[in-house]
C-alpha positions, 0 to 999 in steps of 0.5 A, a space after each residue: 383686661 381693660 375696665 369695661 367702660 373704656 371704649 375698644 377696638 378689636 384687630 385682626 390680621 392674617 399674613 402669608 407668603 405670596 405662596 400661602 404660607 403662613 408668615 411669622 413675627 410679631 407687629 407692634 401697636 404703639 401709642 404715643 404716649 402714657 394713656 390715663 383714663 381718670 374716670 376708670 383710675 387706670 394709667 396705660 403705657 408701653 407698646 402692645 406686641 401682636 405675634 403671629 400664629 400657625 396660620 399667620 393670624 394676629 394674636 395677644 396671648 393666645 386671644 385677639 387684639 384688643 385696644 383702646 378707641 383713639 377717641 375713647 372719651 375722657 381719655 388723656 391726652 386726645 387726639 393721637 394715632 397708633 404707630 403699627 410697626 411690622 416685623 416679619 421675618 423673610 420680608 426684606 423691608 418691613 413697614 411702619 404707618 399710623 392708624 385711626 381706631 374709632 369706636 364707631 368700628 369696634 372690628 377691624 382688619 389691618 387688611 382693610 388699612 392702606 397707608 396710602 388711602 387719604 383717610 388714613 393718618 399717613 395721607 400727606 395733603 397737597 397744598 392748593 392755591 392762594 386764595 384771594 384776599 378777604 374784605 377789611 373787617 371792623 376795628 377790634 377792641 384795644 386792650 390798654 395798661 397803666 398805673 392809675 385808673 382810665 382816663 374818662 377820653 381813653 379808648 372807645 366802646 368796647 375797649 379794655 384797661 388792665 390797672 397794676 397798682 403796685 405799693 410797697 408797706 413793711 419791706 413788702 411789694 405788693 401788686 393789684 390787677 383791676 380790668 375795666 371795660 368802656 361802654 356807653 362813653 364810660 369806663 366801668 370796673 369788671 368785677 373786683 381788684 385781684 391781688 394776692 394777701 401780703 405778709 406783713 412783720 413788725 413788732 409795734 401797731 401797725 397802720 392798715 390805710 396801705 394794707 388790703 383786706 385779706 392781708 395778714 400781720 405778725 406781730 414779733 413782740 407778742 407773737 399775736 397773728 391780725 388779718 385785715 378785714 374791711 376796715 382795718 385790723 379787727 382783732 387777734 385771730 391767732 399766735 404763733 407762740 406755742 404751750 412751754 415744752 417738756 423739760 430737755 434732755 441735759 446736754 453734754 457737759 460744756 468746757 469750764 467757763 472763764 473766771 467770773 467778776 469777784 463776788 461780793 465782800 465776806 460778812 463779818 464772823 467774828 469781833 475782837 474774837 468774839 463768834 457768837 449772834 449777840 456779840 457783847 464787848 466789855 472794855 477790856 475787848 477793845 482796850 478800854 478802861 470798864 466805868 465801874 474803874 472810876 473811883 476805885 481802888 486800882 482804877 482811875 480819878 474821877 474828875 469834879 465839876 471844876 475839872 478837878 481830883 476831889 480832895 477824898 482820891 488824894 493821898 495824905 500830904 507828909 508830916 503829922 503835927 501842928 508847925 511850931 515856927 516858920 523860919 525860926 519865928 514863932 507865935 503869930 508869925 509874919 514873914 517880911 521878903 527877906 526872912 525868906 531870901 526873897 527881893 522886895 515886891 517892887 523888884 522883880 525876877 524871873 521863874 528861873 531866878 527864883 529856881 521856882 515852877 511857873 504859875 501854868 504847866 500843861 502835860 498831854 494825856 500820855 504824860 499822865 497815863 491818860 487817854 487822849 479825849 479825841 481818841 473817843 470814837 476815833 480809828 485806833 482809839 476807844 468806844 465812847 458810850 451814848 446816852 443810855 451807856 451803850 456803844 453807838 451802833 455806828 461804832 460797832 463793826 457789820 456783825 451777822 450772825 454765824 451759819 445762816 443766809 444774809 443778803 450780803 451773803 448772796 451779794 445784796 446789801 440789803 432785801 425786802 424778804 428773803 425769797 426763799 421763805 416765800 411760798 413759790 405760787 401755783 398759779 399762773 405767773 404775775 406779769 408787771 401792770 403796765 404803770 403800776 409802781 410797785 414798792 417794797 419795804 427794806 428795814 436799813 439799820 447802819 449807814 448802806 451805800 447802795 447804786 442798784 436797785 434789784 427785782 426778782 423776775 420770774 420770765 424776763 428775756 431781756 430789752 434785746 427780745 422785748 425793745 419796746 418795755 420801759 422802766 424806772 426805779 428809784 428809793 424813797 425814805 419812810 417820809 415818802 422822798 424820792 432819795 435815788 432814781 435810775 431816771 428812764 431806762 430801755 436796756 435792761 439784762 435777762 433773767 437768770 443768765 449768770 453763769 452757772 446758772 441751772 437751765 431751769 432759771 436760764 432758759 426760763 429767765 429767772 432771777 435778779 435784774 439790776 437797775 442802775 441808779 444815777 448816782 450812789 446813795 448813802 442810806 442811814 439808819 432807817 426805814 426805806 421803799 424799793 420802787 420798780 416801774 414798767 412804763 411803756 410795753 406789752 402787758 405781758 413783757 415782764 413777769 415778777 416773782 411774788 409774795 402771793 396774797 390772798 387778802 384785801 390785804 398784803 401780809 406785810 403790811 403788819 405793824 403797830 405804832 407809825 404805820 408803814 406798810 411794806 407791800 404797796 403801789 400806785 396806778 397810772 404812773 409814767 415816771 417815778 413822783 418826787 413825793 409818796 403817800 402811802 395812805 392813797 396807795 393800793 395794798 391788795 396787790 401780790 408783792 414784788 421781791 425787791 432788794 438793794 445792792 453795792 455793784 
């Protein structure tokens, strides 16, 4: 049953033979198309099949055919006609015609349907003659198009103009339709342009002097979303980055990787066989002879001032009493050149006449069972003692102690705090201050070659996904010099994309980043700052993992005697200085762990 506010026309009809009898068949009411009736939220389709009863009538299922009004309203689509198709048996040419059923005849009989009366739809018009031809009319509007707004000598009154002003800005075309209409001699824009908003992508400040209000900017670097407004940018009205994802699921484990480049050299376990934190060497551990040696039975001759054995270390000469004649004179004895066999003093003869030892006789150390003076602090040779009859720690080899975590041991040569005694910080993460130069105290007590400087980066994912940061770092000695630089640097590794690196620090970008220094610096004894320096970039490009500080300020800046605080930095930097002053630097800062490294 169709809804009751679709507009209806009943039909009927009776067929009999030209003898009365009832005929049979069927007669089939088709639309041409699916009906929809949107107010009612009903779709009709499919042809409407009529059968004939015992008496030849017309029915649907026992009931009377009933069927939308061609011009039911708010029907879809409008304007159509029903095509009737007879198919009765005994009758040699059935027919097929359209009918018209409007609603101003809610009943109606096929009988009283001709399809050859003119009102209905199969009535073919005659075309009539030609008729004259009509006045000339006045001039239409013109429409014109152009690139540039109308010129004012353009048209006339009444005239239309279509501008399509087309801009290219960040790889995208863009056009914009504006109408304008004459009147009175003059033209006059009809409401405002109209163009679709753009997207633009770029990864730096954008200039919006091209852009239209409406249109939409990514910024690739930050992921920050700017929509145009009247008079530029405005500011950020969304992100595309969304809130870190739940850890994955561990992935199949992957074919082994090739070899890794050799790591860094082995520390030190043992000297002259000695395995021990505090190792202390006598002399007989290098070869030497012990100090309490000299002038001991058993041991060795001192020397005097005059570089000489002293009388007492001498062993008594032969013989025991008094001489009683001297080449067999006696008393007050005088001997004469020839009472010993020897020439006059005006006639001389060689050492080799006289078969006596000349006056000089040099021997080498070895000659005498002694060491050699250039064998003190020489390779292969002995330790020499210092001032306070210690070794020279420069003579000592690299010592460590046994079974416990080194920098060397982790391929540093030297680090400003050993980050696994850092309390990781709940909070959220440290980002590098744009221009903030930071400085880490790293204590050197052996002479270090050093060609990296080294950051600890918490989230870093490299100069290929973050172009626009820039960076220095450098090394100053405890007298605020600048000793090593890395000059300006725009490529810099991610974090933590070593391999075997665990997914947690590699997908993150966790760990060491090297900056290469210029050139290799040597490093003595002392006392030294690590420097790091993001100069241009994104406030958030870098985050740093840190010593967490709570306090006015830092916990490392704990000493007594020369100040030197370990934790501290500068503002408003754009390069490394030549020169530092720790007293005119901030120490309410979170430290960055930074180390120094030999690659």
């Amino acid at each position: 049953m169709l809804p009751e506010n679709i507009s209806t026309v009943t039909i009927t009809g009776r067929y009999l033979a030209p003898n009365g009898r009832p005929l049979t068949g069927s007669v089939t009411f088709r639309a041409p198309a699916v009906l929809t009736f949107p107010d009612s939220d009903v779709i009709l389709g499919g042809p409407v099949v009529a059968t004939l009863n015992a008496s030849g009538q017309l029915e649907v299922d026992g009931g009377p055919v009933v069927l939308p009004a061609t011009d039911a309203p708010g029907m879809d689509p409008a304007g159509w006609s029903y095509i009737v198709t007879e198919q009765l048996a005994g009758v040699p040419s059935n027919r097929s015609y359209n009918i018209l059923l409007p609603a101003e005849f809610p009943k109606v009989d096929l009988a009283d349907i001709a399809p050859t009366d003119p009102s209905k739809p199969n009535y073919i018009p005659v075309e009539g003659p030609k008729g004259d031809t009509g006045a000339t009319g006045a001039p239409g509007s013109r429409i014109y198009t152009g690139t540039d707004a109308p010129a004012a000598a353009l048209g006339v009154d009444g005239d239309l103009y279509v501008r399509y002003e087309t801009s290219a800005f960040l790889g995208v075309t863009s056009t914009t339709v504006s109408t304008w209409q004459k009147a009175a001699g003059a033209w006059t824009q009809l409401g405002t342009d109209v163009r679709g908003a753009a997207w633009y992508v770029n990864n730096t400040s954008t200039p919006s002097s091209t852009t239209k209000p409406g249109d939409l900017l990514l910024r690739t670097d930050t992921g920050d979303i700017w929509q145009r407004g009247a008079t530029g940018w405005g500011s950020v009205v969304g992100n595309i980055k969304g809130p870190k994802g739940d850890q994955g699921v561990a992935g199949v484990k992957g074919d082994q990787g090739a070899p890794g480049t050799p790591g860094a050299p082995g520390v030190v376990q043992s000297v002259n066989g000695k395995s021990q934190a505090a190792v202390v060497l006598a002399a007989a551990d290098v070869g030497a002879i012990p100090s309490t040696a000299a002038g001991a039975a058993g041991g060795v001759a001192q020397l005097d001032a005059t570089g000489k054995v002293p009388a007492a270390q001498l062993p008594a000469m032969s013989g025991g009493g008094a001489v009683t004649s001297v080449n067999t004179k006696t008393g007050d004895v005088v001997l004469a050149a020839g009472d010993v066999g020897a020439a006059t003093a005006s006639h001389t003869h060689t050492a080799a006449d006289v078969g006596a030892a000349p006056a000089s006789h040099t021997h080498t150390a070895a000659e005498v069972g002694a060491l050699a003076t250039t064998a003190r602090g020489a390779a292969n040779g002995v330790a020499s003692l210092d001032a306070s009859s210690k070794i020279p720690i420069a003579q000592l080899p690299a010592a460590a102690g046994r079974n416990m975590w080194t920098p060397q041991a982790l391929g540093f040569a030297a680090w400003s705090v050993d980050p696994a005694h850092v309390a990781n910080p709940t909070g959220t993460p440290k980002a590098a201050v744009l221009q903030r130069l930071y400085l880490s105290g790293i204590n050197i007590t052996e002479s270090t070659q050093v060609n990296r400087v080294v950051i600890f980066a918490r989230g870093w994912a490299g100069s290929t996904a973050v172009p626009a940061a820039r960076f220095y770092a450098g090394i100053y000695n405890e007298a605020g010099n600048r000793v090593a630089t890395s000059g300006l640097v725009s490529s810099l590794p991610a974090a933590g994309q070593i391999t075997g690196t665990a997914p947690g620090a590699n997908d993150n970008h966790i760990g060491a980043v090297p900056i290469t220094l210029t050139a290799t610096a040597t490093l003595a004894p002392g006392r030294y700052w690590a420097a790091f320096l993001m100069s241009a970039g994104a406030a958030t490009d870098f985050y740093y993992m840190h010593v967490q500080n709570e306090s006015p300020s830092a916990p490392a800046n704990f000493f007594m005697g020369t100040a030197f605080q370990r934790a501290w930095c500068l503002a408003s930097q754009t390069s490394l200085p030549a020169t530092i002053n720790q007293a005119a630097g901030e120490v309410g800062l979170d430290p960055a762990i930074m180390a120094l490294a030999m690659v």
